[in-house]
N, C-alpha and C positions, 0 to 999 in steps of 0.2 A: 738956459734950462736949469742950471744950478743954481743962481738964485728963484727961480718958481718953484721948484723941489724947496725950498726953504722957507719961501713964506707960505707954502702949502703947509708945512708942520707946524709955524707960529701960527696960522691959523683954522686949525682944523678943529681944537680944541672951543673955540667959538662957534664954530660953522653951524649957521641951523642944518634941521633933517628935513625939510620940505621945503615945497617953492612957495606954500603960502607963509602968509605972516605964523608970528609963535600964538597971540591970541589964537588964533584959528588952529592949530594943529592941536591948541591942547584942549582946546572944544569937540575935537575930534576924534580923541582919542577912544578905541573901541574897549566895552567893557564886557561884550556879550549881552549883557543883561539889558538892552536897550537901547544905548550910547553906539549905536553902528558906526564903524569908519566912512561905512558905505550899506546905502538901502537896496536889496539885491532885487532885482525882479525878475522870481522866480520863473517867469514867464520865457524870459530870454533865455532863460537856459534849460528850457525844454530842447531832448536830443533825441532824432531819428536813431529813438533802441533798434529799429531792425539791423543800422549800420552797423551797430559796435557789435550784436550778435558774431559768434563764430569766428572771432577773432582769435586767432592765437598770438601769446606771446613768452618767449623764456628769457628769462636770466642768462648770462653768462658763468659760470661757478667761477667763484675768487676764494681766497682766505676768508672772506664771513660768510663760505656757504659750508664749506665742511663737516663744522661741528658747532657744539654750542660754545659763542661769544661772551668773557668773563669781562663786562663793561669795564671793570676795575683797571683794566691796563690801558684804558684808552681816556683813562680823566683828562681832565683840564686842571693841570695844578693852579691854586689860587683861589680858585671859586668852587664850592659846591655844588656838587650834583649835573656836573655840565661834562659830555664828552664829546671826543672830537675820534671821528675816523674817515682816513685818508684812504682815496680810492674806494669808495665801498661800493661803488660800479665801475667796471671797466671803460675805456673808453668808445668800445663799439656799442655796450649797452646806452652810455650816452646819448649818442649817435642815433642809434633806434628810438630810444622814447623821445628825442625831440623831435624825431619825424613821424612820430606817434600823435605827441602832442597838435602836430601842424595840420595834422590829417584830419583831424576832427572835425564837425561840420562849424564853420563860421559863428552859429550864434550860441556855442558853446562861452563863448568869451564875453565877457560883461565888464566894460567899461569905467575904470573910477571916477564919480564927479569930483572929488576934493584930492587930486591925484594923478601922473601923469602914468602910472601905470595900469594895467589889465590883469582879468584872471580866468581863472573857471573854479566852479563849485563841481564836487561829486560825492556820493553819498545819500545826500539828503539836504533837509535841511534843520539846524541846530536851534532848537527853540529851550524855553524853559522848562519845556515835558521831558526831552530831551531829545533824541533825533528820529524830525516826522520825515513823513511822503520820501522812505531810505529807498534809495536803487543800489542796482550792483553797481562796483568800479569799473572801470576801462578796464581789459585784459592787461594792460603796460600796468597801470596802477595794482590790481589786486598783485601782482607779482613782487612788486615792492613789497607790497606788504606782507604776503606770507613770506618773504627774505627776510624782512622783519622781525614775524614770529618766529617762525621755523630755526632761528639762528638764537632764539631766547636775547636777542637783542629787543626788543618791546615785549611789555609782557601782556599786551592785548593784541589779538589784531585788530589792525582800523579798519575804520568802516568808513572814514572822511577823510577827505583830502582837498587843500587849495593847493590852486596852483597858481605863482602871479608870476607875470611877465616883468622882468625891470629893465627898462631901455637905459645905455647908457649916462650917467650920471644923475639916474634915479632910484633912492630908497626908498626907506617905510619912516615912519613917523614911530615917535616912543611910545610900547604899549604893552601891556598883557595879552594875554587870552583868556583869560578869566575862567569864572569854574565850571562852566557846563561842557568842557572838555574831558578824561580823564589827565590828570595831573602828568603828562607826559608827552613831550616834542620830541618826533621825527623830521628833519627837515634835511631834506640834498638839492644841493647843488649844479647846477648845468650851466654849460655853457664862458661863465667869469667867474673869476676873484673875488673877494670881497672883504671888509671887515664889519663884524657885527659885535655890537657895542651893549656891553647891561650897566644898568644905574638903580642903583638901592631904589631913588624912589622920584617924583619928579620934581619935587629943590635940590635935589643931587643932579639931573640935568640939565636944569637953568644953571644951575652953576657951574656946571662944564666937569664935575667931577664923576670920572668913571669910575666903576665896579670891577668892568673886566672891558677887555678887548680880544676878539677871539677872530683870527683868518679866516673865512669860509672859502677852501680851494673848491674849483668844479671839478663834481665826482665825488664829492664827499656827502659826512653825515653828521649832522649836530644833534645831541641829543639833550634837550636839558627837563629836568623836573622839579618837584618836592619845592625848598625852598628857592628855587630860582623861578621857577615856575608861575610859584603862589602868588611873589613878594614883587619880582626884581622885572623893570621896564626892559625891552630891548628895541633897538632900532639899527639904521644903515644908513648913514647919511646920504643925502644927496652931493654926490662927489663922483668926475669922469675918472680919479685916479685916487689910488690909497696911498698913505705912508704908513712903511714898518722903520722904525727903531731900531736900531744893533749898536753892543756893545761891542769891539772888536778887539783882543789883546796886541797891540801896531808890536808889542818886544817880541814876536815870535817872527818879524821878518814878511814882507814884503813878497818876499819867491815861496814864499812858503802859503801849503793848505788854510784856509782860513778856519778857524772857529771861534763861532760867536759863543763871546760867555754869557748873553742875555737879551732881551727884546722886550720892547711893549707889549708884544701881541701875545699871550700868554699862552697859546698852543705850538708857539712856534717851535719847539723840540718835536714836534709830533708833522711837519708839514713836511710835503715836498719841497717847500721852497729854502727850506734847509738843507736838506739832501744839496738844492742845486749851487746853494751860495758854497757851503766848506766844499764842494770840487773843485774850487778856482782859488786860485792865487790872490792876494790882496791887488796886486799889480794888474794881474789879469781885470778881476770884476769891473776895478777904476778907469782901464783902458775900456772895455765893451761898455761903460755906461751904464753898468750892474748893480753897482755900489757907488756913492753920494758921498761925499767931507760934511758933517755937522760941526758947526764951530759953537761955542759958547753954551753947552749942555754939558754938566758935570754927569751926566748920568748915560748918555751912546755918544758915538762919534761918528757912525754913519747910517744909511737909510737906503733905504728901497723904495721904489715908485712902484706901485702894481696900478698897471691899468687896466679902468675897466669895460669889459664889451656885455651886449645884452647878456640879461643874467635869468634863468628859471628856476625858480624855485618851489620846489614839493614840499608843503608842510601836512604830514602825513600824520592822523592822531585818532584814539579811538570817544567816540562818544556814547554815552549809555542810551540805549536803545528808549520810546518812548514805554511807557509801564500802561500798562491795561487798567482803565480808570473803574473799579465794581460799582454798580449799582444796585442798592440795598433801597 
């Protein structure tokens, strides 16, 4: 297992993000403006409204229901314009919107051709008018979203939302979301782990050099905008398992608390899974398989395996309504 943990990290830095060839994915890449990743047929995801009618659903109140949220505490040091917050549903709220999600009628879900994953569409749909034929959201969903607003954490409410399915050791391909969105990402988490990767541009991901590397725990919230937004690719490799990076100070002793002085994964001060690594002894983590030996890295000396299980993801964002076209 200790050497797989090992050539997982020399090779992850190569590893494509799709199971097709790289021609193909970068032929793929979605621009909005055309360039679909995928041609939606609208038709499939026609949904018996009478079902969703009458539905209720609430939130559970946490820390971002309180009061108004000052993003500023919850940055991403390293990169611009990108935050991270942990737990921003509880875990029973989990729990309910993925049996939310399941309940829904079957052909809510639409199939990717160049992609082993699934989704659904709600809202509408996002053309270059901007967004036609709008419905309401799902009761689960519009609640999101006013948690959203209501907490001055987005400064629109959405009115769109994907949802994709990732079955284990399946991501996204490198891409934008281009401009017919407002310049602004919501996306949480369900269900797995994850790491999700930005890169300046796409010869900075042919050539394997990242921008950022950010943990996506389930239960969270990523938020990025402005110039990450505008500029910067992001993707998820396809990978059944993650590695994180630690630098670990070994002179502070073996029986003792561990603290990491640093990580690849740039939100890692902000994670649960920091909370859970400094609760254990160096001794400890290495006995339970917790923590990895890296040899020949002048920069960490040990590692984490996160594995991943099906993963949902809500990318929750607002689009500008379509504009009433005059005729003079």
């Amino acid at each position: 297992m200790f050497k797989k943990i090992l050539s997982t990290v020399k090779k992850e830095k190569t590893q494509s993000s799709a199971t097709e060839s790289l021609e193909q994915r970068l032929n793929e890449i979605p621009d909005v403006l055309g360039k679909q990743e995928i041609q939606i047929n609208n038709n499939k995801l026609l949904t018996d409204e009478n079902s969703l009618k009458g539905r209720e659903f609430k939130l559970e109140n946490n820390q971002y229901c309180s009061q108004a949220v000052n993003l500023e505490v919850y940055k991403v040091e390293g990169i611009n314009t990108v935050y991270y917050l942990k737990d921003f549903i509880t875990q029973r709220d989990e729990q309910s919107i993925n049996d939310e999600i399941y309940d829904l009628p079957t052909k809510t879900w639409v199939d990717l051709t160049y992609s082993n994953r699934r989704l659904q569409k709600w809202g509408g749909d996002v053309t270059q008018k901007g967004l036609e034929n709008q419905k309401s959201l799902p009761s689960f969903l519009e609640a999101l979203s006013a948690k959203l607003y209501d907490s001055k954490i987005s400064p629109k409410k959405s009115n769109h939302v994907l949802l994709n399915e990732y079955q284990k050791g399946v991501g996204i391909m490198p891409h934008t979301d281009g401009p017919l969105y407002f310049p602004w990402v919501n996306s949480i988490s369900l269900g797995s782990d994850c790491i999700f990767k930005f890169y300046k541009d796409m010869q900075s991901y042919r050539d394997g050099i990242e921008q950022a590397r950010v943990l996506l725990e389930k239960r969270s919230l990523i938020i990025f905008t402005d110039e990450v937004y505008k500029e910067y690719l992001h993707t998820i490799d396809d990978l059944t398992s993650d590695i994180v990076l630690l630098f670990i100070n070994e002179d502070e002793g073996s029986n003792k608390l561990i603290k990491v002085v640093k990580s690849n994964v740039l939100n890692f001060s902000q994670t649960n899974l920091k909370k859970q690594i400094e609760s254990l002894t160096l001794d400890q983590a290495l006995t339970e398989d917790i923590l990895f030996k890296v040899k020949d890295n002048p920069d960490f000396n040990y590692c984490i395996e996160i594995k991943r299980d099906k993963r949902i993801s809500l990318t929750i964002r607002y689009v500008p309504e379509c504009q009433m076209v005059s005729q003079n």
